[in-house]
C-alpha angles and dihedrals in degrees: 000000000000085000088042088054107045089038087057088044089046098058099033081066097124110243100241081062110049094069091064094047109058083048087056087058085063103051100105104047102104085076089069087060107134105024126103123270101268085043093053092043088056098050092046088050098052089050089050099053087039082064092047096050095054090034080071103019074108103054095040105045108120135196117253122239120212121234103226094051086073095065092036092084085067087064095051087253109145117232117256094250087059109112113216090194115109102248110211099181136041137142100247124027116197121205117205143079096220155074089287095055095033088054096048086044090058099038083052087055104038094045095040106024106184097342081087129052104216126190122186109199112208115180093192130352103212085150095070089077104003110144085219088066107044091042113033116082087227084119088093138165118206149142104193098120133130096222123066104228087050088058086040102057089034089059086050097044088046089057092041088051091055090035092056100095083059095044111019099035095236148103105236086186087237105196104190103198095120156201129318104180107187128207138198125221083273100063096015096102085044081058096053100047086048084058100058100047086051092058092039083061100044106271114138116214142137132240109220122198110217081255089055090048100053092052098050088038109029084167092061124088112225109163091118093036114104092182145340135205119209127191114246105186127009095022118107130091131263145194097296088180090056092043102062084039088061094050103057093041096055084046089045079058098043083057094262105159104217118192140201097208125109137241107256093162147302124270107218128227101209104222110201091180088056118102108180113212108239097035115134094209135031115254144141112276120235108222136203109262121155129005108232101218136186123212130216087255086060090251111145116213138151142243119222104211139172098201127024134189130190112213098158117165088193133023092024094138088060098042094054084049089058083051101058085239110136091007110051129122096240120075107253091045094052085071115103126217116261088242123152123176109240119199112197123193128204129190125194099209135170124220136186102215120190081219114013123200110262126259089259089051112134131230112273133215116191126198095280091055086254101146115189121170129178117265122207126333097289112076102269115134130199112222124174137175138186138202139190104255096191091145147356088253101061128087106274129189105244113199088239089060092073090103091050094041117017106027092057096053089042097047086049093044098045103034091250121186103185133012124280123256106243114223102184143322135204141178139219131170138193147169116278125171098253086225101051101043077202114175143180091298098061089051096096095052094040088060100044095045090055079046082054098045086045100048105021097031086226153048109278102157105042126356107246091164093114083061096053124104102267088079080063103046094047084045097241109129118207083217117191131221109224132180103201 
């Protein structure tokens, strides 16, 4: 960044002015007089690059960060940048508590600077110090998607992710020791054309015949299993907890406001000037105009915005609904979001295996989306599931189920001969679109792709313009093929 900048500086010199700087850089030379000519060479060249240096002492002085500032986010302690003023205005308010609006938060930043306002609206942060992110292996990385822009955003996400102790200033704990999604006759062939797209876009991943998987994991059962695909290279799991940590506090630096407050409802500018596309009759449109906020001392106050996204992990149904989307009076706004509550369920559990996977053994997800992968050296296994919660009506996972759902797939997979030793189990659930089965991974290139849409007024990394509303409106869903 230091070379970018001086170069830019050097060549913006106006030109009146460059003749008499360079002469500047030879002031100096009659004191060489009477060396020879290295010596004087030398001498001319270290007073020249003494002149450079204090023509942009100016442009490349830096503020110092301190070191400790870095871990006092892990005691709850808020970076100096951070402002502790309410802000009630900004140009882009960002609604969520989680990895999506911390990452658009950071690519606005980072892209615009000062030249954008940004306010991120939590209304709790439970994930700062939530059991589910800093144990489950949902921090995943993986490519192993049947759209494209799927396999694209996770490849990006994959690189952000081992590039995060550069950008970010911390240590995720990446463990690359990948995927092995396994498949039965009856999505064997889905596996393989997966597959194909995958390699096609740079992923790079294995197909395994049930031979080729005994003898790479003699401890895995594979006498239902037709293939199975395995990540080479990209594909592992990381510190989701940290991850998101990292995020806030790089956009906290960056100037991003962040605020504990939540949602009560919007306040609506009327736009007489405004005709909305779609509409079957012609009628003023009602804009988004203020956030109506509470704050954990129960004071209600607003937030004047120009642009507002809702990137909500939980509540997003409600918060839509606030928003007169999915239930406004004009047509496009009579159409709902495609949102569906998932619960997932995680178990610690220990297990003494005649033969154990190795150390470098992969996460496996077997045909029911169950995922299981080995912890530590001493026996202990990670194993997580997770299920649709649309009603009270429907079939649910209880966490007490683990012995009538769970346990089965994982004693036939692993060769089990007695049941496992569970150590311990939690939930956690959150909001997902029902067509993308997007994750954690995808979270950098989804920010930084809304950071495209607000500063650049288009795509310009990858082309995410199937995924916009408009499949919803025409009612032609881009729907992924997921595994797990």
């Amino acid at each position: 960044m230091m070379k970018s900048r001086t170069c830019i500086n050097l060549l913006n010199i106006n030109k009146y002015y460059r003749t008499g700087f360079m002469r500047h850089l030879s002031d100096d030379r009659n004191k060489n007089d009477g060396l020879n000519p290295i010596q004087r060479t030398l001498g001319i060249l270290a007073n020249d690059m003494r002149s450079i240096k204090n023509y942009f002492a100016p442009f490349l002085k830096k503020k110092a960060t301190p070191k400790k500032l870095i871990d006092s986010r892990f005691r709850g302690v808020n970076p100096s940048t951070e402002r502790n003023e309410f802000q009630t205005h900004c140009d882009v308010l960002v609604i969520g508590e989680g990895a999506i609006a911390a990452s658009i938060a950071y690519w606005l930043k980072k892209k615009a600077r000062n030249g954008l306002s940004v306010v991120v609206l939590e209304r709790d942060m439970p994930h700062l110090d939530s059991k589910v992110c800093s144990t489950l292996p949902v921090g995943g990385l993986h490519q192993q998607f049947y759209l494209p822009e799927n396999i694209e955003m996770s490849l990006f996400g994959a690189q952000f992710v081992m590039n995060a102790k550069e950008d970010l200033g911390i240590d995720l704990n990446y463990d690359p020791q990948g995927f092995l999604t396994l498949a039965s006759d009856k999505n064997a062939q889905t596996l393989k054309e997966m597959a194909l797209i995958q390699t096609e876009l740079g992923a790079r991943i294995e197909l395994l015949t049930p031979e080729r998987l005994r003898a790479k994991f003699p401890w895995l059962n594979t006498d239902d299993v037709a293939l199975g695909c395995q990540g080479l290279e990209k594909h592992g799991w990381f510190d989701a907890n940290n991850f998101l940590l990292g995020l806030r506090f790089k956009a906290k630096e960056y100037e991003a406001y962040f605020c504990n407050a939540e949602l009560i409802d919007f306040e609506f500018q009327n736009l007489s000037d405004v005709i909305v596309e779609g509409e079957t009759k012609v009628s003023s449109y009602n804009a988004l105009d203020k956030a109506v906020v509470k704050m954990p001392d129960g004071d209600l106050r607003t937030i004047k915005f120009a642009i507002c996204v809702i990137a909500t992990e939980n509540n997003t149904e409600n918060t839509a609904r606030l928003a007169k989307i999915g239930s406004g009076s004009g047509g496009l706004l009579r159409i709902p979001l495609p949102i569906q509550r998932r619960e997932f369920y995680g178990y610690s559990f220990n297990a003494d295996l005649d033969r154990a996977p190795s150390l470098n053994t992969p996460c496996i997800v077997d045909f029911n989306g169950t995922h299981f992968r080995r912890d530590g050296l001493t026996g202990n296994y990670i194993a997580g599931f997770s299920t649709t919660a649309t009603s009270d009506s429907e079939s649910k996972l209880k966490e007490n189920d683990f012995k009538n759902i769970i346990l089965p797939s994982l004693m036939h997979r692993l060769k089990m001969s007695k049941p496992p030793k569970i150590m311990d189990s939690w939930k956690s659930s959150f909001d997902y679109n029902v067509y993308d089965e997007n994750g954690l991974q995808q979270s950098p290139a989804v920010g930084r792709a809304i950071s495209e849409l607000i500063i650049d007024g288009q795509f310009r990394k990858i082309d995410l313009t199937r995924l916009s509303f408009d499949r919803i409106i025409v009612d032609q869903p881009t729907v992924e093929y997921a595994f797990m």
